[in-house]
ZARODREN-823667 format. One record per residue (C-alpha): residue in three letters; x, y, z. Coordinates in pm, whole numbers, plus 50000, padded with zeros to 5 digits. Example, Ala and Ser with C-alpha at 12.3 -4.5 7.8 and 13.67 -1.06 7.14 Angstrom:
2
ALA512304955050780 SER513674989450714 
//
This chain:
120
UNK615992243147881 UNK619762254947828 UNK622342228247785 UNK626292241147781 UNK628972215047704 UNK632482217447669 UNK634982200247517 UNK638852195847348 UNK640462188747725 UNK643272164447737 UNK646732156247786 UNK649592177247708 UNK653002183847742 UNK654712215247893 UNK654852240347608 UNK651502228347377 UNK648322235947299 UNK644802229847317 UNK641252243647234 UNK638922241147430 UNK634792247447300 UNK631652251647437 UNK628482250047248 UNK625042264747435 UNK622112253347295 UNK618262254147397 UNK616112281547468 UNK618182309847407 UNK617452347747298 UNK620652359247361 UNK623922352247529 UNK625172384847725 UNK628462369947858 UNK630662336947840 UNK633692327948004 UNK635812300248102 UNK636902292548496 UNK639132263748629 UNK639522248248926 UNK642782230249025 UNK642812200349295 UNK642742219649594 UNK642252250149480 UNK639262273049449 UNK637472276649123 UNK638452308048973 UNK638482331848648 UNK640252325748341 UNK638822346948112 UNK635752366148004 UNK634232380547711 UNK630942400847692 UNK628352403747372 UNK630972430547260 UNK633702415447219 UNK635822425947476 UNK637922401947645 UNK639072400248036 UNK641662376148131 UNK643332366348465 UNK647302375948499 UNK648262339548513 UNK647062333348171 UNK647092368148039 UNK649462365547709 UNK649072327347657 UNK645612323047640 UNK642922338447421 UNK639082335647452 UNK636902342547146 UNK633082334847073 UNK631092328846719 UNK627992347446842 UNK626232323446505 UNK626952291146640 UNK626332299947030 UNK629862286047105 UNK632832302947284 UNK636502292147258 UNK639562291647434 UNK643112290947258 UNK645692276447541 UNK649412282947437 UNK652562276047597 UNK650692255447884 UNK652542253148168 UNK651942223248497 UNK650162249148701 UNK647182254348355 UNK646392216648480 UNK642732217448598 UNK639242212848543 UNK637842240548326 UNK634512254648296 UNK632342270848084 UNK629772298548202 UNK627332316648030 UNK624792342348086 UNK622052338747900 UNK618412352747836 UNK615512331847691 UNK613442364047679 UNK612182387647889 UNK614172414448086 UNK615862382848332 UNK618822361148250 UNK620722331048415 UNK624182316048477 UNK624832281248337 UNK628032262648382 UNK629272229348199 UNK629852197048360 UNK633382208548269 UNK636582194748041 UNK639682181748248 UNK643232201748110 UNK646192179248222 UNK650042189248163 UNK652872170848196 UNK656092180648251 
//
């Protein structure tokens, strides 16, 4: 079974920064995609950012420029780099993966998800 967790939410102040990790772990061959989505209080859950087995990276306008996803292929673990947060960043943020545990078929997990507050 796949497990993915996230974590390094919190509380912030207009203008900081946080991390935020998540580590996949289980019965895994490879990982073909990872990203991170968010979902504010009445607000749909939508894309932050992306980034495929190569490297690339995909990010939505709203965060393009402030926030940077990156992943350490090694330790199964994808990160996001949140600068210059702003009140509107505040939301619940998850992590998605796409991973195969063999075989020509793969599957979506999400995290339970990390909660991103900021005050201003």
């Amino acid at each position: 079974q796949v497990q993915v967790v996230e974590s390094g939410g919190g509380l912030v102040q207009t203008g900081g920064s946080l991390r935020l990790s998540c580590f996949a772990s289980g019965s895994i061959f490879s990982i073909n995609r990872m990203g991170w989505y968010r979902q504010a209080p009445g607000k749909q859950r939508e894309l932050v950012a992306t980034i495929p087995i190569d490297g690339s990276t995909n990010y939505a306008d709203s965060v393009k420029g402030r926030f940077t996803i990156s992943r350490d292929n090694a330790k199964n673990t994808v990160y996001l780099q949140m600068n210059s947060l702003k009140p509107e960043d505040t939301a619940v943020y998850y992590c998605n993966a796409v991973i195969s545990s063999g075989g020509s078929n793969s599957r979506r997990y999400w995290g339970q998800g990390t909660q991103v507050t900021v005050s201003s």
